[in-house]
N, C-alpha and C positions, 0 to 999 in steps of 0.2 A: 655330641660325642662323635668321633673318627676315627675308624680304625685306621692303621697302615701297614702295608708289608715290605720288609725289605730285607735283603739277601744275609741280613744278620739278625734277624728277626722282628718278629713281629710291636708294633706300638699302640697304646689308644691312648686318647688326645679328647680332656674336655678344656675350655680357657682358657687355649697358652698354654697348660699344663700335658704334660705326655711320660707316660708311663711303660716300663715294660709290661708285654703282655705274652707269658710262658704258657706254653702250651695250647696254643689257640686249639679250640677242638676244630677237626674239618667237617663238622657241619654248620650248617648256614645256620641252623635255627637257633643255637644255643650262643652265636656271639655274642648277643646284646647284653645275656646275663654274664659272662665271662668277661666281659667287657667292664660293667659295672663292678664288678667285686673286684680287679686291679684298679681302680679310679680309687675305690671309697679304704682299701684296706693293703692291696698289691705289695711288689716290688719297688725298690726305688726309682724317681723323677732318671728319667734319661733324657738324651737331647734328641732336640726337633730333628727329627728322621727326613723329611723334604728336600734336603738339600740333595740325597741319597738319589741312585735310582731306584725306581719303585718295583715291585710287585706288582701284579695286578690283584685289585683288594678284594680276592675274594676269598670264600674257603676252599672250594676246587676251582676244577677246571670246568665251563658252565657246559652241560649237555646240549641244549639249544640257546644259538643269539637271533630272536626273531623281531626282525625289525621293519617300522612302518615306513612307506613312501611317500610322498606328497601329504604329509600329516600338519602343514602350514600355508594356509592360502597363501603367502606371498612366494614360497618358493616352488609355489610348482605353476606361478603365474611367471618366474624369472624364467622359466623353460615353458614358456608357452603353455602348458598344458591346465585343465583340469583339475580339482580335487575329484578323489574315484568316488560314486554314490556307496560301494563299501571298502572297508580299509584294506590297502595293499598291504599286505607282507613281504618280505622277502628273509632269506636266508645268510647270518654269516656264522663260517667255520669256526669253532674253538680255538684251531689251530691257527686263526689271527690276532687272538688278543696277547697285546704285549701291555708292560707297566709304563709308568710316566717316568719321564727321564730318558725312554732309551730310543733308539734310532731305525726309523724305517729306509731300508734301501733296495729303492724299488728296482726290480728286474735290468739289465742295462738294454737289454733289446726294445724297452718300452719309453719311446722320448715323448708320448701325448701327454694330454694333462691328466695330473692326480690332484683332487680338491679335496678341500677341508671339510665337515659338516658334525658340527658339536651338536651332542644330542644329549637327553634324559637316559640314563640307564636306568631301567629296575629290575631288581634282582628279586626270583622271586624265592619265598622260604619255607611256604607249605604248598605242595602240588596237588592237582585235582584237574576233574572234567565237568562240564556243566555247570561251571562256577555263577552263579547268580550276581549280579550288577551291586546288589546290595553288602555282599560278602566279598566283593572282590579285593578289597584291601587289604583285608586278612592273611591274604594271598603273599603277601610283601614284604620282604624281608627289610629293605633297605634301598638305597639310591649311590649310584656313580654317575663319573660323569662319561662319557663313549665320544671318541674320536670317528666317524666313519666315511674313513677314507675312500675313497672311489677314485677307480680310473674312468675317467669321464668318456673321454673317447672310446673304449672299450665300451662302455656301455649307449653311449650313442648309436654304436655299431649293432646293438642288444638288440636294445629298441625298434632300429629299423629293421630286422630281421623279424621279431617277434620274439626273441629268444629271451631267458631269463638271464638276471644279471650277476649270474656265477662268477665270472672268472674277475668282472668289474670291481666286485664288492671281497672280492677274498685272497688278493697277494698276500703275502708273508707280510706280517705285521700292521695289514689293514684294520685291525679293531683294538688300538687302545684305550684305557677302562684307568682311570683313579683320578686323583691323589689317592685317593682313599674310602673304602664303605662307609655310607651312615645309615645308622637304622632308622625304620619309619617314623618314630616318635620324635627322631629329631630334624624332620622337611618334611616341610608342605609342598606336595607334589606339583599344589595347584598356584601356587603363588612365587614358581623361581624363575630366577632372569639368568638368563644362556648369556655368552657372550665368546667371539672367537677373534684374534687378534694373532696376524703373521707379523714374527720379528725375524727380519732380513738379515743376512751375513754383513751387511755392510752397516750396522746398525740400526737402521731403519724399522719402523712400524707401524702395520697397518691394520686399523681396527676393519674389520672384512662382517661380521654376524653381530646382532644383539638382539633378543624375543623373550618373551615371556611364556610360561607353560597354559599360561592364561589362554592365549592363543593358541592353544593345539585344538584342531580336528575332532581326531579322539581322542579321548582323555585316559589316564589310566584305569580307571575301574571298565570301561567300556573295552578298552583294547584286551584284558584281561577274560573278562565277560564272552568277549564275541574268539578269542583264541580257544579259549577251553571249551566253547562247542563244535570244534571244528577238532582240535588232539586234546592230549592229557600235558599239563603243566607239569613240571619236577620241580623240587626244590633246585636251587642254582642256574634256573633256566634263566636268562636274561631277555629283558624287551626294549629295545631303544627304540624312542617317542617320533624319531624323526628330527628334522632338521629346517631352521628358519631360513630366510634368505638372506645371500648374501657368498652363498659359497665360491673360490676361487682359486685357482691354481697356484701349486707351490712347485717350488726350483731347488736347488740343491744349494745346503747349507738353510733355508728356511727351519724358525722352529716358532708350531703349533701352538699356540695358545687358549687350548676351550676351557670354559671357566661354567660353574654353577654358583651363584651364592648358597652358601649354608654347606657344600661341598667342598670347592677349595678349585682348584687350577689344573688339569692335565698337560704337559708338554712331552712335546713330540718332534725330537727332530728329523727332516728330510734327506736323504743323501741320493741324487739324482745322478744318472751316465752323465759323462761330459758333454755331452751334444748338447744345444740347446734344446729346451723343450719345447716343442711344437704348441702352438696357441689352440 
């Protein structure tokens, strides 16, 4: 099952099949069954919403996007560095997440690179502290897919400083999030293949990421586990997994391809200053 949102309302999608779905409640917790009861009895079959820009598929706006770094030994071996002995977080603003479909157009002052990095989203549906290892799923409402976009040089600039990577990780429309929600019953968390592929203005395309959640770090029950002893979790709080290797700079007219199986395809197009961009 998939939800979707879109500027004329809302969809869920089991087989090919997509249905209106009236009234979505804004809580996270009660999609699934909301969801269910338009599939099996609803409104009538409408058409595939995708073509549409998107929404970003959730019920609100998420309170925290707390996200992991180096959470795949190859990509934090393609930056020379280390996996951290514990998991890095970092911080992105709410006020970056945009839907699939619509357009990031970065700052014109800023000609460095901004790269790609398709991630796991989880969204979470019931909040708590001290959440135990064993309980942590519980925790989970469902899964997107998360674009997180980084100005690299910007943060290279972080880095050497000591500074944290605020301003890197959070231009206007640095975190896009869909196609669409699925809820936990329908992905396995521990068995999806990522994949990120830039298609060029000139038609051109290049497949840039592909990893499996097999290989993360830490895992979702762990990253859950060790966040909720450190704050308190809300429903809608979001946690992206991190990022495989392979990330690489985008130009203007580029558009974003990150993909999960069992999810579906986020795009996202680039609109860069006229200058060239600096390597």
């Amino acid at each position: 099952m998939r939800i979707y949102r879109t500027e004329r309302g809302d969809v869920v999608e089991r087989h090919g099949v997509f249905h209106e779905l009236r009234g979505l409640p804004r809580d996270i917790e009660t999609w699934r069954a909301h969801a269910l009861r338009a599939l099996e009895g609803g409104p009538e079959r409408v058409a595939d919403p995708r073509a549409l820009p998107l929404a970003p598929p959730l019920a609100t706006r998420p309170g925290k996007i707390l996200a992991l770094g180096k959470n795949f030994r190859e990509h934090a071996a393609e930056f020379n560095e280390a996996v951290p002995e514990q998991p890095l977080f970092f911080c992105k603003l709410p006020e970056t997440v945009i839907g699939s479909g619509q357009t990031v157009r970065v700052r014109p002052w800023y000609t460095q690179r901004v790269d790609h990095e398709v991630e796991l989203a989880v969204v979470i549906g019931r909040g708590g502290a001290d959440i135990p290892l064993e309980h942590a799923l519980e925790h989970v409402a469902g899964y997107t897919v998360a674009n997180d976009l980084t100005a690299r040089t910007l943060q290279g600039q972080d880095r050497e400083l000591k500074h944290p990577w605020l301003r890197a990780k959070n231009m206007d429309g640095f975190c896009p999030l869909g196609p669409c929600f699925v809820p936990r019953a329908d992905a396995d968390w521990a068995a999806l293949e990522l994949s990120c592929r830039v298609e060029h203005a000139d038609g051109g395309s290049e497949a840039r990421q592909r990893a499996s959640t097999r290989d993360l770090v830490v895992d979702v029950p762990h990253a859950i586990e060790w966040l909720s002893r450190h704050l308190t979790l809300h429903a809608g709080d979001l946690i992206l997994m991190g990022t495989p290797a392979g990330v690489g700079p985008l130009v203007d007219g580029d558009t974003v391809v990150c993909a999960i199986d069992a999810i579906g395809e986020l795009r996202t197009r680039i609109a860069r200053p006229a200058a060239a961009v600096a390597p």
